[in-house]
C-alpha positions as CSV (number, residue, x, y, z in Angstrom):
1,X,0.0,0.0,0.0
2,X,1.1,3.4,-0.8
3,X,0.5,5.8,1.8
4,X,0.7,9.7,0.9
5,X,3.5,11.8,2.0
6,X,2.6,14.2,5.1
7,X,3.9,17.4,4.3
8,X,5.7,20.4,6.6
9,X,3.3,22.1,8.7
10,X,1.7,18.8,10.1
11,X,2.1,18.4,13.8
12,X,2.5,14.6,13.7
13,X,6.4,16.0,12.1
14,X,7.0,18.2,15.1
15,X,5.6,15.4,17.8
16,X,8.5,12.6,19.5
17,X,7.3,9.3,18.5
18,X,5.9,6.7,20.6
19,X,7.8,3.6,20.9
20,X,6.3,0.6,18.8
21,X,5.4,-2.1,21.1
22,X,5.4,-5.9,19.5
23,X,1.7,-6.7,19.6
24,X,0.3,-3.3,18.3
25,X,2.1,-3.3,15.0
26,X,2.2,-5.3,11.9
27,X,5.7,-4.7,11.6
28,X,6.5,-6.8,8.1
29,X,3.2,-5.2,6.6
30,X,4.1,-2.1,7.2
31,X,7.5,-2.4,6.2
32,X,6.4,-3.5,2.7
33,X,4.3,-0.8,2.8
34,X,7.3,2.3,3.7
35,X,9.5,1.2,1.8
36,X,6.6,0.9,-1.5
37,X,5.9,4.2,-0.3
38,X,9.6,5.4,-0.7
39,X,10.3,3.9,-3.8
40,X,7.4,5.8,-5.4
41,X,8.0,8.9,-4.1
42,X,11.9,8.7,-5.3
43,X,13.2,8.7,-1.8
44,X,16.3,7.3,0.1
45,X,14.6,7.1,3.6
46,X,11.2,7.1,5.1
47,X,10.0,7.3,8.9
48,X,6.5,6.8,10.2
49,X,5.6,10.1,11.0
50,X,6.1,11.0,7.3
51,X,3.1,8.9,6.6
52,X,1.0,10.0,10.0
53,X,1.7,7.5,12.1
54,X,3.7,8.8,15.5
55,X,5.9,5.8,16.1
56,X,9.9,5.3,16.1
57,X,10.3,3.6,12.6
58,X,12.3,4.0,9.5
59,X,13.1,2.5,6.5
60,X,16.2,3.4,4.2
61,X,17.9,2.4,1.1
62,X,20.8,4.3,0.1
63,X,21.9,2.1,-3.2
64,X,20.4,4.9,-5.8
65,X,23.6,6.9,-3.9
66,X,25.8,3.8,-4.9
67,X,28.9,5.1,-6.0
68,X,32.7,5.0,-6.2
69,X,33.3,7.2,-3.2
70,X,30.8,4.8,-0.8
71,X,29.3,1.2,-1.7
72,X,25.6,2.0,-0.4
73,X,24.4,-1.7,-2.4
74,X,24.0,-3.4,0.8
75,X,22.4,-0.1,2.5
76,X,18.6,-1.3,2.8
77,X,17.8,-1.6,6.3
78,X,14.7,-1.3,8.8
79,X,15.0,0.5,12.1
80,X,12.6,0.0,14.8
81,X,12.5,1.9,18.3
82,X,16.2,2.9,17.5
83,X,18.5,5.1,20.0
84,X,21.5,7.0,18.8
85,X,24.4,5.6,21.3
86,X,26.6,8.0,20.0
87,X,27.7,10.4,17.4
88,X,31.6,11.5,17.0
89,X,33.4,13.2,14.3
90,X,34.0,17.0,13.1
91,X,30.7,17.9,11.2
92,X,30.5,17.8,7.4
93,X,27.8,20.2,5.6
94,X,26.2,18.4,3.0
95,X,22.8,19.6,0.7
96,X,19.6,18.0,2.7
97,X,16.4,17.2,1.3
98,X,13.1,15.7,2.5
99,X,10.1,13.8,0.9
100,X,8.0,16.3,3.7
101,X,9.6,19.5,2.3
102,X,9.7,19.1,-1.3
103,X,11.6,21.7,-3.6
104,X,13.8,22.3,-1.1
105,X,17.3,21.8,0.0
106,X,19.7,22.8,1.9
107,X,23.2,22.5,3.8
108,X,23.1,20.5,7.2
109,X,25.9,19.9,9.5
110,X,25.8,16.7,10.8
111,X,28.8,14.4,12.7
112,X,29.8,11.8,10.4
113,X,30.0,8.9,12.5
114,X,27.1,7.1,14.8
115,X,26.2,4.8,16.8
116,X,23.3,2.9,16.8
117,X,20.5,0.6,18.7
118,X,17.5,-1.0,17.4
119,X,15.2,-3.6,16.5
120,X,14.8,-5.0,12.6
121,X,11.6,-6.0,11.2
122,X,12.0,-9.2,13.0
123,X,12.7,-8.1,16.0
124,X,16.4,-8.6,16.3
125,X,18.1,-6.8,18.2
126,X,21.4,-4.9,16.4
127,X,24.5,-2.1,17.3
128,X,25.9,-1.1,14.4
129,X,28.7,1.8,13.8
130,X,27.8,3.5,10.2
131,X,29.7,6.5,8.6
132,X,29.7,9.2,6.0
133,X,26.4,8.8,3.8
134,X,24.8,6.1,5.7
135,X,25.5,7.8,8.9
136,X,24.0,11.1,7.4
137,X,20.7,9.4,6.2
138,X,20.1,7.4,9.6
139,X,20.4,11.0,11.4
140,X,17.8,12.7,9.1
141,X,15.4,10.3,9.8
142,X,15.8,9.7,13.4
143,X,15.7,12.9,13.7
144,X,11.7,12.6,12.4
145,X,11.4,10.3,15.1
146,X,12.8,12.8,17.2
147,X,10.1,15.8,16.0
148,X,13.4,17.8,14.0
149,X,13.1,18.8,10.4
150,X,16.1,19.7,8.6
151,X,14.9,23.2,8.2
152,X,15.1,23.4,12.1
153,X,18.8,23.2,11.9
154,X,19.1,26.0,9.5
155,X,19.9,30.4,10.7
156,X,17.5,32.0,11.3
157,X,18.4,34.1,8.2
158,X,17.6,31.2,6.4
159,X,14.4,30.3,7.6
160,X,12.9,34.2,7.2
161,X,13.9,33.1,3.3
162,X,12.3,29.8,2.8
163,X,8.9,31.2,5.5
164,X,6.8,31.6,2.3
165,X,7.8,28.1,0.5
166,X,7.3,26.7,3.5
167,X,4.3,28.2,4.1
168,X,2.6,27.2,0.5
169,X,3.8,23.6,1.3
170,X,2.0,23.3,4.3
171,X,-1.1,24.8,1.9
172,X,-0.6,21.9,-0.8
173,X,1.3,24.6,-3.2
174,X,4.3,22.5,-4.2
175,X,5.6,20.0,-7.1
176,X,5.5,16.8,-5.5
177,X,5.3,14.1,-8.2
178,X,4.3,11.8,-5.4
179,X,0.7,11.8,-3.5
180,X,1.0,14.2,-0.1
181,X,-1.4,14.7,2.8
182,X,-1.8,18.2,3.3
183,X,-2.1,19.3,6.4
184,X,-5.7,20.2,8.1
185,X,-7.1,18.3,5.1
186,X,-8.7,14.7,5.0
């Protein structure tokens, strides 16, 4: 199933997830469903609250980034109820975009390397260490989880620019060759 894409100005993107508790979840279903959704939209990540549901779940695959600099071809993962451990590094600035924000991007700083806990789609229980792109993309979307947009990282300067595009997203006044849930609308 392909869910539409909940765009900025939504409060289910500014709210910290709930943790996703064995029994309340179709876990696999809604994995197949994610990362359909992401596919169709042309994205590299998704997390639940990009589709309206408040829970502490993403899904990524970073192989369309597959290139001589990083091997992303085995970068297809799900992440359930994940923490951050830790994040080390000097931060790198790199262009950001979002499936929630679309037609814009900007530069993020971000630390390059993390640490992570969480659960895959079969409940497994996993630490891993990931760096440079992979690292980047885990941190974008837990930071949905989290309630932060990568617009919230950005001057103030910069936000009094974007204020009006952001604003006309939030209305449904955007090129999004995807479906998207407007916010306030059914």
């Amino acid at each position: 199933m392909i869910y539409p894409i909940v765009v900025y100005g939504d409060p289910v993107l500014k709210r910290m997830a709930d943790e996703i508790d064995r029994e309340s979840t179709d876990v696999k279903k809604l994995t197949a469903d994610m990362f359909e959704t992401m596919y169709q939209a042309g994205g590299i990540g998704l997390a639940a609250p990009q589709i309206g549901m408040s829970i502490r779940m993403f899904v990524v695959d970073g192989s369309p980034l597959n290139d001589e600099e990083e091997d992303m071809s085995d970068f297809k993962k799900v992440f359930i109820n994940p923490e951050i451990v830790e994040e080390k590094g000097e931060p790198w600035k790199f262009e950001e975009g979002c499936l929630s924000i679309p037609g814009i991007r900007e530069e993020v700083s971000r630390p390059p390397k993390l640490i992570i806990n969480y659960l895959d789609e079969n409940w497994v229980e996993h630490e891993e260490e990931f760096d440079g792109m992979k690292a980047r993309i885990i941190q974008h979307e837990y930071d949905h989880i989290e309630g932060i947009l990568f617009t919230d990282y950005l001057t103030p300067f910069k936000k009094r620019l974007l204020k009006g595009k952001l604003q006309n997203i939030s209305k449904g006044k955007c090129d999004a060759d995807y479906k998207i849930k407007i916010p306030g609308k059914r």
